[in-house]
N, C-alpha and C positions, 0 to 999 in steps of 0.2 A: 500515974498516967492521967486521972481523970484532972489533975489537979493543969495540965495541960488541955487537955483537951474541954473542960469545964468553957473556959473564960470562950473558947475559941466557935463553940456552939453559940452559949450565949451572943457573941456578936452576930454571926451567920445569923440568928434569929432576930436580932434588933433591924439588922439588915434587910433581912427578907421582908418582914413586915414595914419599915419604914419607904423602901424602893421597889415593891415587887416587880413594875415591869424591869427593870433594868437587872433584877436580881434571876427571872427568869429568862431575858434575856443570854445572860450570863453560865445559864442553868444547859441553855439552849446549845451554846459555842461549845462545850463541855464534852456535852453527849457528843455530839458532830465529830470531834476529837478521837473519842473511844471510838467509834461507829466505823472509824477506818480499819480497825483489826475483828470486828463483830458485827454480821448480817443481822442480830438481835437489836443491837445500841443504833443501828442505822434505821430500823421502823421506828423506835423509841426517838428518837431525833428528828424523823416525818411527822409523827404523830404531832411532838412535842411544839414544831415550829409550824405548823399550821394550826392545829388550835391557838397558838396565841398569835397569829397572824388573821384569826377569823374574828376573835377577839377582839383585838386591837384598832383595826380596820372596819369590821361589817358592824358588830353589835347594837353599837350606837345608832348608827344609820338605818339598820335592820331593825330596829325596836325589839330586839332581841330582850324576853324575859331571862332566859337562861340559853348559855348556849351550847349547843352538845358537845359532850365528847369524842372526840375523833378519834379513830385507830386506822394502822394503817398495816393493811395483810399486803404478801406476796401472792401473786396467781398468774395464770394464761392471759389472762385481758384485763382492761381499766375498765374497772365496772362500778358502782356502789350500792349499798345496804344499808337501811337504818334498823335501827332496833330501836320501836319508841317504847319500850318498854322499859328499858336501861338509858332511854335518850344519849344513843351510839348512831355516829355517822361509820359505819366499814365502807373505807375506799381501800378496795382491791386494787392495787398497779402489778403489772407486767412485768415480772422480773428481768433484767436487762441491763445493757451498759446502760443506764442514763447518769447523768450528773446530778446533783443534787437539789439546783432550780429549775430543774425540767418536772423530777418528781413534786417537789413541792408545788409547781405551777397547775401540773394538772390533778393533783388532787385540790387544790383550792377549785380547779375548775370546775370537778365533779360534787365534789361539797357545797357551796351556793346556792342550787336549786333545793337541795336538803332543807336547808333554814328555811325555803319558802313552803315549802310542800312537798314530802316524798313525790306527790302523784305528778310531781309535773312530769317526770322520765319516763312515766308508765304512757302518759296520755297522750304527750307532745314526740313530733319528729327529735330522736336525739341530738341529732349533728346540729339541728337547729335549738335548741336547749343549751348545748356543749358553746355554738356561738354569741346567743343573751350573755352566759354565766362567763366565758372570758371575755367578754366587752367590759361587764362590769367589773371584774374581778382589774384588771389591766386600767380603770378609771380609777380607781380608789388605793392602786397601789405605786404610783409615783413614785412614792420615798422608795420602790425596792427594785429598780431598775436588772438587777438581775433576775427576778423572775417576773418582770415587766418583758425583758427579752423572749423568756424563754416561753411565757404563756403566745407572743407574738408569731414565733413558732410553731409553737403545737396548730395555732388559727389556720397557717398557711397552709399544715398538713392537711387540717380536716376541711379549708376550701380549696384545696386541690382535687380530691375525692366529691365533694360537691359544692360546684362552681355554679349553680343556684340561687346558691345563700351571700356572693361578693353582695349583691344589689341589697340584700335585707340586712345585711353588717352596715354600709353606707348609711342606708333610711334610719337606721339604731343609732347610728352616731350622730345624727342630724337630731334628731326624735329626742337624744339626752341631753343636744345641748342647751336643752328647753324644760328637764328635770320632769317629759313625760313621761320617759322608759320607766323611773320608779312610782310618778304618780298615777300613771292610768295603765300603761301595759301589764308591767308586771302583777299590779292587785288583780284586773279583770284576769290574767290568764292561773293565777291561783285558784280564783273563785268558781271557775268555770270548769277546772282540772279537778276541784273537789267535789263539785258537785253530778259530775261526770261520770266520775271513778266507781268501776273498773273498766267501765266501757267504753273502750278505745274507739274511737268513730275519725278515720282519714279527713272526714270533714275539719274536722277541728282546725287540722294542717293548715287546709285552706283559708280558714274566715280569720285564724290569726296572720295570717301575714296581708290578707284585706284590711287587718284591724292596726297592722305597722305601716299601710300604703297610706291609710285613712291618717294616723296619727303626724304623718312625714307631708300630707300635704297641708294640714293644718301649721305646721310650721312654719314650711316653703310657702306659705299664703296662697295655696291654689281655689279657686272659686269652686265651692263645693256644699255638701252639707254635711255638716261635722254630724253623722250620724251614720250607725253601724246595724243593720237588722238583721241578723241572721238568724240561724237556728241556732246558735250558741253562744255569742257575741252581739250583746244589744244595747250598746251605748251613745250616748251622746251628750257631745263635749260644748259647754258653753263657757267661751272665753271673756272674761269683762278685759277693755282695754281701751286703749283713748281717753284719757279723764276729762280732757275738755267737752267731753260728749258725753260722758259716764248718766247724766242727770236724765237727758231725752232716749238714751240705750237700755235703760232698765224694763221700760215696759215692752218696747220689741223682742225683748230677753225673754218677757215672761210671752207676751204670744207665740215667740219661736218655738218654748219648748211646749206651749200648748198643742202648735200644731205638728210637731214634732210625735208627740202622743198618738194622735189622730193619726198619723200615719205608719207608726208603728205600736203599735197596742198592745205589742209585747216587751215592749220597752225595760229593760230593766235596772239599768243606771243611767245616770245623769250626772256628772260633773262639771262644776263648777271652778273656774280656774283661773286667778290670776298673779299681779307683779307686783311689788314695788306700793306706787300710791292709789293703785288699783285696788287692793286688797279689802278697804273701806267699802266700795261700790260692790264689791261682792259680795263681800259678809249681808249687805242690806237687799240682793237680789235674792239669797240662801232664805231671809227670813219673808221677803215676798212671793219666794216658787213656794216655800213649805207652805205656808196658807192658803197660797191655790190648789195642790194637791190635797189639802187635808178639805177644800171646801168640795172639791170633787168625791169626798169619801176616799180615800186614801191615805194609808198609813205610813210614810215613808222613812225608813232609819236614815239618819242624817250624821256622818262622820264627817269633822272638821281638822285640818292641821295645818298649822302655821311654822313653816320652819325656815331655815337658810341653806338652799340650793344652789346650783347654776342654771343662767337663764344666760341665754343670746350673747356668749362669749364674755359672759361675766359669772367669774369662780363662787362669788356669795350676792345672793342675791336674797331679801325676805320675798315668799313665796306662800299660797294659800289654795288648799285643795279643797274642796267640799264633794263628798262624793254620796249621794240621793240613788238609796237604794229602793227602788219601787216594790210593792208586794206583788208576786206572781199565784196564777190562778192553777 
């Protein structure tokens, strides 16, 4: 027997390790297979095709160090659970007729805010959580048109129920097609949800969707002032742009955010943001604001990332965030 089954392992493991997405791919079609005669092999096949669709898709993107493990329970309601103790995503779904990219849909939807931060579902309105997490999850998954359908779906159910949030889905779509939603929304609404936690405050509600009006009119070029003071949300966005102008814009750059300070004193980030041939002219405004704050006594952590986004109806674009976090008293 073994003298059959020998060579036959051996390959399957040449295999595996030489192709693994394609081999768990393959691993994936499988289970889905058995699952039609087994409620067991059918979580085992949720489980299975959302981790390597979270995988495969966010990680990267996510700057995912590791990425949890997902399980996926039956129960009365779509809920989730982490255990960072065993770093477990538990997406509970609703036992019921659904189809198979219905489930997988809405547990990818429920799963995404996990990779950022258990505390965003505790801190934030859900249905407004539930709508970030399938905007983005529906951006990044193209290639899978069937549950590109079906998360589209589940959107309409939960804005039929709150018909609110059409206008704050709109401003999100606008807001990413500028690769703000991952670089300023969603860091300030982690930071702010952690720092919060446990104490739910309805304000929040409010000053983040003041903080997606703010982001949406920065886009739509509304005459404004890129700054947010609240009691929770205290940012403000300096865009470099124009290169023909880059040289005389630098130091308005640095009085804007001076007096930007001045009139918010509790200021707590500052970003830095821009394009293309832009990028140059930023990187040398990051190292003229950092010297101004540090000459005011100020100690400012300064995160930098240069990567390939979409900007203004272009899929890759080089892009550059600089995000100046002020010390609070």
């Amino acid at each position: 027997m073994w003298g059959v089954l020998g060579p036959a392992v051996f390959i399957i493991t040449i295999l595996y390790f030489l192709y693994p997405e394609k081999f768990e791919r393959f691993a994936i079609h499988l289970i889905w297979l058995v699952s039609r005669f087994s409620a067991l092999y059918e979580k085992i096949a949720l489980s299975r095709e959302v981790s390597y669709i979270v995988s495969a898709s966010f990680a990267k993107s996510l700057n995912l160090k590791e990425v949890p493990k997902i399980v996926i329970e039956w129960g009365e309601e779509d809920r989730v659970l982490s255990d960072l103790r065993r770093n477990q995503i538990i997406i509970v779904l609703k036992r019921g007729k659904r189809y198979r990219y219905e489930n997988v849909a809405r547990a990818i939807v429920k799963a995404l805010p996990e990779l950022f931060a258990h505390e965003l579902r505790v801190m934030y309105d859900t249905a407004l959580i539930d709508v970030l997490s399938a905007h983005m999850a529906r951006s990044a998954l193209m290639n899978y048109p069937d549950i590109v359908r079906a998360i589209n779906e589940y959107l309409d159910e939960v804005l039929k129920e709150r018909g609110d949030l059409r206008d704050i889905l709109s401003m999100i779509i606008s807001i990413d097609d500028q690769s703000l939603f991952t670089r300023v929304l969603i860091p300030e609404m982690t930071e702010v949800a952690q720092l919060r936690y446990p104490h739910r405050d309805p304000q929040l509600d409010t000053e983040i969707k003041e903080l997606i009006k703010l982001l949406h009119d920065i886009v739509k070029g509304v005459d404004r002032t890129p700054m947010l003071c609240g009691n929770y949300f205290r940012v403000l966005i300096v865009r470099v742009a124009r290169p023909e102008k880059v040289r005389e814009m630098l130091e308005p750059h640095i009085k804007f955010a001076e007096h930007s300070l001045r009139d918010c004193p509790i200021l707590r980030t500052i970003y830095i943001l821009a394009a293309g041939k832009n990028i140059v002219a930023a990187k040398a405004l990051k190292i003229l604001l950092e010297n101004e704050l540090r000459d005011k006594g100020l100690s400012p952590k300064i995160e930098e990332q240069e990567y390939i986004g979409r900007y203004r109806g272009k899929p890759t674009m080089k892009l550059y965030t600089c995000r100046i976090t002020l010390p609070q008293q």
